[in-house]
Structure formats: structure tokens, C-alpha cells
C-alpha positions in Angstrom: 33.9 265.4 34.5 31.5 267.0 31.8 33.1 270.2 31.2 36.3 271.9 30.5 36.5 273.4 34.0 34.5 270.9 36.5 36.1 270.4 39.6 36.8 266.3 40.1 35.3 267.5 43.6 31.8 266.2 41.9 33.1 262.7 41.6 33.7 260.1 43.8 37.5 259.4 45.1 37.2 255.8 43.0 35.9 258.1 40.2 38.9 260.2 39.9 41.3 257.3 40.6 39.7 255.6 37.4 40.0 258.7 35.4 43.7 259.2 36.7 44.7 255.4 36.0 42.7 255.3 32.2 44.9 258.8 31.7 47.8 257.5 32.5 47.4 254.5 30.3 46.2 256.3 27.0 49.4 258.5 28.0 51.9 255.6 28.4 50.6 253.9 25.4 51.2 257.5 23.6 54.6 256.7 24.8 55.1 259.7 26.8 57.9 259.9 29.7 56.8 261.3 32.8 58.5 264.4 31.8 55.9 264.8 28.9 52.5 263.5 31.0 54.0 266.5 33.1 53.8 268.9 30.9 50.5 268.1 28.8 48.7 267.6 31.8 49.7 271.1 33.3 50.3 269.6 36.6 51.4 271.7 39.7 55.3 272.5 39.4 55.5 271.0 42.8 55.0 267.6 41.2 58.3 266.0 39.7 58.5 263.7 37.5 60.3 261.4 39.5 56.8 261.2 40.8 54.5 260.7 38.2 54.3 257.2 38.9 52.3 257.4 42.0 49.3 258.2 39.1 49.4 254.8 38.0 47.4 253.3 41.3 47.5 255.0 44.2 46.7 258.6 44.0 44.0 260.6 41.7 45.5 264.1 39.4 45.4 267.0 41.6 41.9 268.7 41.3 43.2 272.2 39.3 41.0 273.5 36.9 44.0 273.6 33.7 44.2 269.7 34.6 41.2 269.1 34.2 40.3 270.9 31.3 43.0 268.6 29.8 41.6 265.8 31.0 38.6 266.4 29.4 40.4 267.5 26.2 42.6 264.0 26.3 39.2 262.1 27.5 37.3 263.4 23.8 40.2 263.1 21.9 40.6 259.1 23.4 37.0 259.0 22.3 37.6 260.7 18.5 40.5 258.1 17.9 38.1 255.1 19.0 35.1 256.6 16.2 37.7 256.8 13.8 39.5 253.3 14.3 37.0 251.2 16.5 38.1 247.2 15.9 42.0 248.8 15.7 43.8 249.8 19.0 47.0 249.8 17.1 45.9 252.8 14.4 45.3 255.3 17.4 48.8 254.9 18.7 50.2 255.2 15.1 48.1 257.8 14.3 48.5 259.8 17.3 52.8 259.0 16.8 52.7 259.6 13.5 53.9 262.7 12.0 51.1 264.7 10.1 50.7 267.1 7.6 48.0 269.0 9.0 50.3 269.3 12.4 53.7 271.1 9.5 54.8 267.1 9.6 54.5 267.1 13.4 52.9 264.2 15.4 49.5 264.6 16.8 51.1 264.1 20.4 54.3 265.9 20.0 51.4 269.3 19.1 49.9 268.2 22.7 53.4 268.1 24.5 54.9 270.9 22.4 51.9 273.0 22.1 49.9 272.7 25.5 46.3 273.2 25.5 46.0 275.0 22.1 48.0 271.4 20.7 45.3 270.0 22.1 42.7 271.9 20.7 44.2 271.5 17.2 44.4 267.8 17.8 40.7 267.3 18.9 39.3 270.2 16.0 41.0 267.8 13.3 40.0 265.2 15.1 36.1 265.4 16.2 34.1 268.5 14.1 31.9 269.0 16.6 33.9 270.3 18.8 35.4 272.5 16.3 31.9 273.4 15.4 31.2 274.6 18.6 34.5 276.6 19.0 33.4 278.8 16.2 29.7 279.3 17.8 28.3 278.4 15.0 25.5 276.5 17.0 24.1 280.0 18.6 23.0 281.3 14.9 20.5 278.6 14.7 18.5 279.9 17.8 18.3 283.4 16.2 15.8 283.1 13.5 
């Protein structure tokens, strides 16, 4: 998936099951219920929590253009928290657990949950400022002169 609003039609089926199963562990390890993985992920209302579980191995996220925009936001965030703690597993979870004042004392996942998509976006601007470089369009002036 390289953009925000790629269908996970241009993967393989073992593709998305990868992406589904990595997702669900960076969620878990967040220590999200199904409830919450739910809700940040956007999934179809059809999908109960109750049956979140069947993520874990057998079947891929549903290919909806708000889930996987998310995924791509959780994927760069994932990759922001490995830049800024790479030999240190243990600092993403705290960090992303953690409340934080930049978030009003919130913590970086509760924004995700509480916040949907925009959460997310404030997470990964404070997180990676290149993608928060880009949000502004700041890249476009350079072409101009």
C-alpha cells in the first residue's frame, strides 16, 4: 500500500494477510481491545468486535479506502517510532501509552482512538516532519522559482 487511498486490490491475498496480521500486532502491543482496533481502524459497522479476532490469521482488513488510509497512517507511524527508538521495542509501547504534553497530557494512542484519522495525523506530524512538511505543501514552492 503506498498511498493514503490505494486499494489492497494491488497486493497479493498473502500481501494483505501480512499487513492485517503486523496491524494487529503493533495494535495489541498498543494494548488496544478489539473495541478500540475497531474504531481506529474505521472498519465497516458490520464488523463486531466479537470478531476482530479473525484478523489475527485467517482473514485480511476489508479493502475500504478510510481503512486503508489508516493503515498507511499506523504503517508510518510503526516506522517513525522504530527511527526514533531503533535497539528499544519497549520505548515505542511506552511512548505511544504514555500520556504527553503535546497530545493536553493525552497518550499518543488514546489521540488515535479518541481522535480518529485527525489523532492520527497529529500523532504521525509530531512524530515524522516530513509528513507534516508535506501537509503544509511546502514542497510545491520549491518547483516555482
Amino acid at each position: 500500500m503506498n498511498s493514503y487511498g490505494a486499494t489492497m486490490t494491488d497486493i497479493t491475498l498473502e500481501e494483505r494477510l501480512s499487513l492485517t496480521r503486523r496491524t494487529m500486532e503493533l495494535l495489541e502491543g498498543w494494548g488496544l481491545a478489539a473495541r478500540e482496533i475497531a474504531l481506529i481502524l474505521r472498519l465497516p459497522e458490520d464488523i463486531k468486535a466479537r470478531q476482530i479476532s479473525r484478523f489475527r490469521d485467517q482473514e485480511p482488513f476489508p479493502d475500504d479506502p478510510r481503512v486503508n488510509r489508516r493503515l498507511a497512517y499506523l504503517s508510518r507511524i510503526e516506522e517513525a517510532l522504530h527511527t526514533y527508538f531503533p535497539r528499544n521495542p519497549e520505548m515505542r509501547h511506552l511512548w505511544i501509552r504514555r500520556a504527553n504534553k503535546h497530545f493536553g497530557q493525552r497518550a499518543p494512542v488514546a489521540v488515535m482512538v479518541q481522535d480518529g484519522e485527525s489523532g492520527m495525523i497529529s500523532v504521525l506530524s509530531h512524530l515524522d516532519c516530513t509528513f507534516a512538511w508535506d501537509l503544509t505543501g511546502s514542497k510545491a514552492d520549491y518547483g516555482a522559482s
